[in-house]
C-alpha positions as CSV (number, residue, x, y, z in Angstrom):
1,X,67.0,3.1,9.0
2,X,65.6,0.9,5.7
3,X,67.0,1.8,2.3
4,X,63.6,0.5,1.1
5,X,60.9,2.7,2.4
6,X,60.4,6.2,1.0
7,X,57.6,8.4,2.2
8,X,56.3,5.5,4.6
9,X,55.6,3.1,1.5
10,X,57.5,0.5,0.4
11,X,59.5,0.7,-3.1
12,X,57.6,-2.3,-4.3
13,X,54.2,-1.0,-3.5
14,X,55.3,2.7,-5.3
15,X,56.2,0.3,-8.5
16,X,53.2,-1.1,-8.7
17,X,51.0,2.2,-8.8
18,X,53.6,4.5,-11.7
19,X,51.8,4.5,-14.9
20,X,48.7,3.4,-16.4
21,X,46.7,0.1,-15.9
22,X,46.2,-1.9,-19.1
23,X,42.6,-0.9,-19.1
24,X,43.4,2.7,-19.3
25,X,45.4,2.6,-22.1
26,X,42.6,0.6,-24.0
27,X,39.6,3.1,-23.4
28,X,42.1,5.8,-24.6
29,X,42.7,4.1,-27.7
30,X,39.2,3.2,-28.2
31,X,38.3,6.4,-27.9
32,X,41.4,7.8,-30.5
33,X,39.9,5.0,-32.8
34,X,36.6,6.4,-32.6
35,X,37.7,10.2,-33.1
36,X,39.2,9.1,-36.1
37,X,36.7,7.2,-37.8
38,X,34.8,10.5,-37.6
39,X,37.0,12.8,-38.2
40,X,38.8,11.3,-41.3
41,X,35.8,11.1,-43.9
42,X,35.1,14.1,-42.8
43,X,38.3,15.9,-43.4
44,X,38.6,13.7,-46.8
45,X,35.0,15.5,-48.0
46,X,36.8,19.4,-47.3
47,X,39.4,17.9,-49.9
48,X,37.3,17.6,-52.5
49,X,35.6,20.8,-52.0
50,X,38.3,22.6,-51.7
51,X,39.4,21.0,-55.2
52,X,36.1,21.5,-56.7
53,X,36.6,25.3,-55.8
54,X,39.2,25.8,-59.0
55,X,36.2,24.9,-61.1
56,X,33.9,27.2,-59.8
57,X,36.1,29.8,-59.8
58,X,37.1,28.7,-63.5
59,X,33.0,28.3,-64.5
60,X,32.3,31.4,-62.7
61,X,35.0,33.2,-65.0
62,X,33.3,32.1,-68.3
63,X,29.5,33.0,-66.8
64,X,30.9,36.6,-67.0
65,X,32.1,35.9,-70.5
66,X,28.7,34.8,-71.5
67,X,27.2,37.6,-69.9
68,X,29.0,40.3,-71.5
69,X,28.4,38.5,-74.6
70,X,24.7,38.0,-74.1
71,X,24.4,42.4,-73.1
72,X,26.1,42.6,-77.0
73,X,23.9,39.9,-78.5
74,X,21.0,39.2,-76.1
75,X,21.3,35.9,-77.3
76,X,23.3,33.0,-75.0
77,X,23.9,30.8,-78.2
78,X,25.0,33.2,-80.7
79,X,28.5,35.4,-80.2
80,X,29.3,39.1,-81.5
81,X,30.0,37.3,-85.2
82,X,26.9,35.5,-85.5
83,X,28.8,31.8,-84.3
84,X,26.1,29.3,-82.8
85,X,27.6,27.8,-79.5
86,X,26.0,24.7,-78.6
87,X,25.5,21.9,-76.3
88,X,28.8,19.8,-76.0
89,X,30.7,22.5,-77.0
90,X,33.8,23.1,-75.1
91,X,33.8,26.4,-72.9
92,X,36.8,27.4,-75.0
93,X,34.0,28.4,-77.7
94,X,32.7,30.9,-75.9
95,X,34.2,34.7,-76.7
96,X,36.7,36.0,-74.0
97,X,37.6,32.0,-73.0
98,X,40.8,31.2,-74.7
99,X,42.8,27.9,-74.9
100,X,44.8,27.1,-71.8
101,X,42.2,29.4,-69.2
102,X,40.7,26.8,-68.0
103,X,43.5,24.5,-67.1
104,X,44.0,24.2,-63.6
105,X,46.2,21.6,-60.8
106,X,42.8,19.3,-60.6
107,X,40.8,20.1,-63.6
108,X,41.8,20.0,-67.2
109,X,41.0,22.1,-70.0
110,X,39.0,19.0,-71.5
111,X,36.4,18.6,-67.7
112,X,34.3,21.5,-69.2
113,X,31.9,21.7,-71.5
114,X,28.5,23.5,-72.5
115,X,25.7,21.1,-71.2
116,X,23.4,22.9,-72.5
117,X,22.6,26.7,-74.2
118,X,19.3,28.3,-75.9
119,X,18.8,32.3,-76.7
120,X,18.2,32.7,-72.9
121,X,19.8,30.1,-70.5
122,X,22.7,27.9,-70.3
123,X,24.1,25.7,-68.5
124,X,27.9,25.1,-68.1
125,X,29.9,21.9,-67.3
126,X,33.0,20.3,-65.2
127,X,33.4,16.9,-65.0
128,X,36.6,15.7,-63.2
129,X,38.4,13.1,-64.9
130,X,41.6,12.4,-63.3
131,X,43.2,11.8,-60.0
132,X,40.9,12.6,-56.6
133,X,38.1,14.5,-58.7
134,X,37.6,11.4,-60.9
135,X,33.4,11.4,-60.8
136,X,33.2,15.4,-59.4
137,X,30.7,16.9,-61.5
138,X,29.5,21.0,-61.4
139,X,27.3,22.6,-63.4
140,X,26.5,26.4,-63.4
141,X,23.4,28.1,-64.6
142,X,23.0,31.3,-66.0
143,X,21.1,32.7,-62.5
144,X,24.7,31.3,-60.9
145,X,23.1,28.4,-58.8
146,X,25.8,25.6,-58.8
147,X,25.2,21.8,-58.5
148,X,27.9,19.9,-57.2
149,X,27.5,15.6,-57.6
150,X,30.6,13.3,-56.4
151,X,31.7,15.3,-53.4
């Protein structure tokens, strides 16, 4: 009987058919490559978004501010005491917004600001300036549309 042969085949000719060719292995990491290049940007954009949510949830906060304010006053720019708030203005200005409300893990206190305010619209202000939302920039109205720039 011969040691050698297993199942009618020879163990050299078994060796030489276990695994992967060479040419295999490069499609499948041509293809990996691929999948990646696609996939990470993508992934990298649901970041930032997902950041950029603690500033509308922090902008959307102060719109209700204003528009309690504005059913008292019917007036965006003036507050119960008569105050003017105005353009540049930090959102800490606004009745209802106190220091330290707005600061968050990505946005600081110092991102938002009133970009701009009349009697009867306004717009408010974030503008990332540290760390991954460096350049991230949302505005709110007061009809609630948000515009997001840098995501």
């Amino acid at each position: 009987m011969n040691r050698n042969k297993v199942g009618g085949k020879s163990g050299a000719a078994r060796a030489s058919r276990a695994g992967f060719t060479l040419v295999e292995l490069m499609v499948v990491a041509v293809i990996v490559a691929i999948l990646a290049a696609v996939a990470i940007p993508l992934m990298t954009g649901g970041k930032k978004k997902a950041m950029a949510s603690e500033a509308d949830s922090s902008l959307g906060a102060v719109r209700a501010c204003l528009r309690a304010m504005y059913a008292e006053t019917r007036n965006y720019s003036k507050d119960p005491n008569g105050n003017t708030i105005q353009a540049g203005d930090p959102l800490t200005s606004i009745p209802g917004v106190s220091v330290g409300d707005l600061e968050g893990k990505y946005f600081k206190e110092s991102d938002y600001d009133v970009a701009s305010i009349s009697a009867s619209a306004y717009s408010l202000r974030c503008r990332g300036s540290t760390g991954e939302v460096s350049g991230v920039t949302i505005t709110l109205d007061q009809g609630g549309t948000f515009i997001r720039t840098g995501l």
